[in-house]
C-alpha positions as CSV (number, residue, x, y, z in Angstrom):
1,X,22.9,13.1,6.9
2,X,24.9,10.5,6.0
3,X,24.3,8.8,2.2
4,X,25.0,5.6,1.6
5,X,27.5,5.4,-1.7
6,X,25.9,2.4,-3.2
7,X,22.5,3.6,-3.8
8,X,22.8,6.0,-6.3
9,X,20.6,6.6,-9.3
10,X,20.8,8.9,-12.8
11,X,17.4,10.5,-12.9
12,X,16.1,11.5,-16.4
13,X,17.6,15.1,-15.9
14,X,21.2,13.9,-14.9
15,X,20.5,14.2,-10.9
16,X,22.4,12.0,-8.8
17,X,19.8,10.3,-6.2
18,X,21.7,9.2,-3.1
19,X,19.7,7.3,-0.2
20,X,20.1,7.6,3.7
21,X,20.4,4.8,6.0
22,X,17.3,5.9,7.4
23,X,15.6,6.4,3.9
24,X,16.5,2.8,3.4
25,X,15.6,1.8,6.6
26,X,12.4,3.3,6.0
27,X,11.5,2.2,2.3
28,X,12.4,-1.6,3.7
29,X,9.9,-1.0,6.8
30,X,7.3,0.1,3.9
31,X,7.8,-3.4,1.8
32,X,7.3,-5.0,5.1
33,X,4.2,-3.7,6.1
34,X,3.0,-4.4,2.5
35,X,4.1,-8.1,3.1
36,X,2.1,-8.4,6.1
37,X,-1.2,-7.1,4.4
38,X,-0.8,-9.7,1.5
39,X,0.5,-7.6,-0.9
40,X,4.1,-8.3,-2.6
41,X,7.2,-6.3,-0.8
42,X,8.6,-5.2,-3.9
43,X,5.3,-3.3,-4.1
44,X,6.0,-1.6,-0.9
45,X,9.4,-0.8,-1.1
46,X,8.1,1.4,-4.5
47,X,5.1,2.9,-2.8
48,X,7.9,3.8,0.5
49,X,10.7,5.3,-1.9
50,X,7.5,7.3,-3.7
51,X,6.7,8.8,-0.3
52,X,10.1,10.2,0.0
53,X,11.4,10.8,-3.6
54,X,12.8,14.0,-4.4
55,X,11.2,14.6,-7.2
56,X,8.3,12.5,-6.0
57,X,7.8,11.2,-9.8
58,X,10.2,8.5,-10.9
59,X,10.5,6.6,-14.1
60,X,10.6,2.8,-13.7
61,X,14.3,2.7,-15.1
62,X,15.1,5.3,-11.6
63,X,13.0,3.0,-9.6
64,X,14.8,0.1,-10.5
65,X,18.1,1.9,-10.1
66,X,17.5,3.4,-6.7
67,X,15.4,0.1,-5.2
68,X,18.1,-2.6,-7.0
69,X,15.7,-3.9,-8.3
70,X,14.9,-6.0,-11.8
71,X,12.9,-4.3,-14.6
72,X,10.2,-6.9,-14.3
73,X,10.0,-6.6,-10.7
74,X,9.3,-3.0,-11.0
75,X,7.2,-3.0,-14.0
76,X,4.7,-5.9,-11.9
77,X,4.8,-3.9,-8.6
78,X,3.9,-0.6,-10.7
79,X,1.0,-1.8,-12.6
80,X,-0.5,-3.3,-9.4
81,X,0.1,-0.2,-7.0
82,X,-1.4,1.6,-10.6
83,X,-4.3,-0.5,-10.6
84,X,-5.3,-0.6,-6.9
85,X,-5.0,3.6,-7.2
86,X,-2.0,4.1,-4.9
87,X,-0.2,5.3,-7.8
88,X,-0.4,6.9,-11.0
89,X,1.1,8.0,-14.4
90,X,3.0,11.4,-14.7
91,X,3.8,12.6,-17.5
92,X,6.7,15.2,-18.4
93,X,6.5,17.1,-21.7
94,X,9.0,15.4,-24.0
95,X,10.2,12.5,-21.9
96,X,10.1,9.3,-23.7
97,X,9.9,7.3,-20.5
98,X,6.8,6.9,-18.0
99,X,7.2,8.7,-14.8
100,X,5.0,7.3,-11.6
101,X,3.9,8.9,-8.4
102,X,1.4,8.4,-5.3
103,X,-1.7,9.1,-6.3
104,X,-3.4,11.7,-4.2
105,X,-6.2,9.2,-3.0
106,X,-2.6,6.7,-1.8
107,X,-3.6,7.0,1.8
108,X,-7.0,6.8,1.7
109,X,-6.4,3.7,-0.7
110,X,-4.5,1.9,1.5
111,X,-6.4,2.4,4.4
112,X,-9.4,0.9,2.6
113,X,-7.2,-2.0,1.3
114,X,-6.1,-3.0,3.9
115,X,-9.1,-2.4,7.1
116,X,-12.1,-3.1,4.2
117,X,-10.1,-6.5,3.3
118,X,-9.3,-7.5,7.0
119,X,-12.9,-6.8,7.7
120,X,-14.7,-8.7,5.2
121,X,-12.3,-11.3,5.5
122,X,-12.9,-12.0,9.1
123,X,-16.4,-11.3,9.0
124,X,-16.4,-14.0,6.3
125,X,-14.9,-16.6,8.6
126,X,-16.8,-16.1,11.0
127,X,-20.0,-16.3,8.8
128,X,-18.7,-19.8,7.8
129,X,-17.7,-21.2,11.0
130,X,-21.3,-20.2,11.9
131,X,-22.7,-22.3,9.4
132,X,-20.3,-25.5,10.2
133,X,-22.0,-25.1,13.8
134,X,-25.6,-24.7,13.3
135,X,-26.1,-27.8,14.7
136,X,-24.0,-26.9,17.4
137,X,-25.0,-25.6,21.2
138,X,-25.1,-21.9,21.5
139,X,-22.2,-21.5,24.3
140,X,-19.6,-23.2,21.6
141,X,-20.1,-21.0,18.8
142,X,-20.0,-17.5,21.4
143,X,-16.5,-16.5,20.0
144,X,-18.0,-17.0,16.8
145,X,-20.8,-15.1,17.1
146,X,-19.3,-12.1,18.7
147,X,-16.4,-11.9,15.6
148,X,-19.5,-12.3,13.4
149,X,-21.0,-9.2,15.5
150,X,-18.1,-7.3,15.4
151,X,-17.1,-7.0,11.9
152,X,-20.3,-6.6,10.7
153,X,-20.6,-3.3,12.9
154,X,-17.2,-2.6,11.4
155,X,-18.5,-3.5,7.9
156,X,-21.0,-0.7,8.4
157,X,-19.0,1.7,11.1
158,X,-16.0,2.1,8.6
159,X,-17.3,3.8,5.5
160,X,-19.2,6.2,7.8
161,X,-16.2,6.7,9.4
162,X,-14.0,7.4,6.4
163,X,-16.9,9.8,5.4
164,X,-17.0,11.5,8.3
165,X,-12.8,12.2,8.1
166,X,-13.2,13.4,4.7
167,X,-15.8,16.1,6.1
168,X,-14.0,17.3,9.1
169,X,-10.9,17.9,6.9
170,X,-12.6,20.0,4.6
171,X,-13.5,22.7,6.9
């Protein structure tokens, strides 16, 4: 594995982080994805090196360090990912400095985010194009009416769904 020099940070304990090309690669895809779903890239790219951070805590001074990143840029994207519960606090006997990793809900958190957003969100639009049409003959509001169908089984399929995951991994 190949590391790329110039991404190289001093961890807390004197460690020498190096990145891959296809950690980079990888962390970049993350912020992305993020970007699609309406959430900042910056944010992504954090959550993305957390997934594959060795140690999988970090302080926001190593996050900065290993993502280039400003100090205010990290300290934003961490107290969003923080309060939508994809990440939390960790703390390390006699550190002085915060340390942050993926919450152990992070996947289910961003599933949710993003289907349970997308959902209501179309189910929404639909709900008011409806209402624009009332007036409207039945054939030019089908589209709208089967989006208004779907998401609302969707609405009520997903939790069930999620529920139904949770129970099946248990056993």
């Amino acid at each position: 594995m190949k590391a790329l020099s110039y991404i190289a940070a001093q961890t807390g304990a004197g460690v020498i982080i190096k990145i891959t090309d296809s950690e980079l690669s990888f962390i970049e895809e993350v912020g992305v994805v993020f970007e699609q779903t309406g959430l900042p890239r910056m944010a992504g790219r954090l959550f993305g090196w957390l997934i594959i951070a060795d140690p999988p805590y970090q302080s926001a001074g190593e996050l900065a360090e290993v993502l280039r990143a400003s100090k205010g840029s990290i300290s934003t994207s961490i107290r969003l990912l923080t309060q939508m519960g994809f990440i939390e606090r960790h703390v390390i006997p006699g550190s002085r400095h915060d340390h942050f990793q993926l919450s152990e809900e992070a996947v289910k958190k961003t599933i949710q985010h993003g289907l349970e957003q997308e959902i209501k969100m179309f189910q929404s639009l639909a709900e008011r194009g409806l209402e624009m049409m009332k007036d409207i003959t039945p054939k030019r509001k089908k589209w709208l009416k089967e989006m208004q169908s779907r998401y609302t089984y969707l609405e009520k399929a997903f939790p069930v769904l999620m529920e139904q995951y949770e129970h099946e991994k248990s056993q």
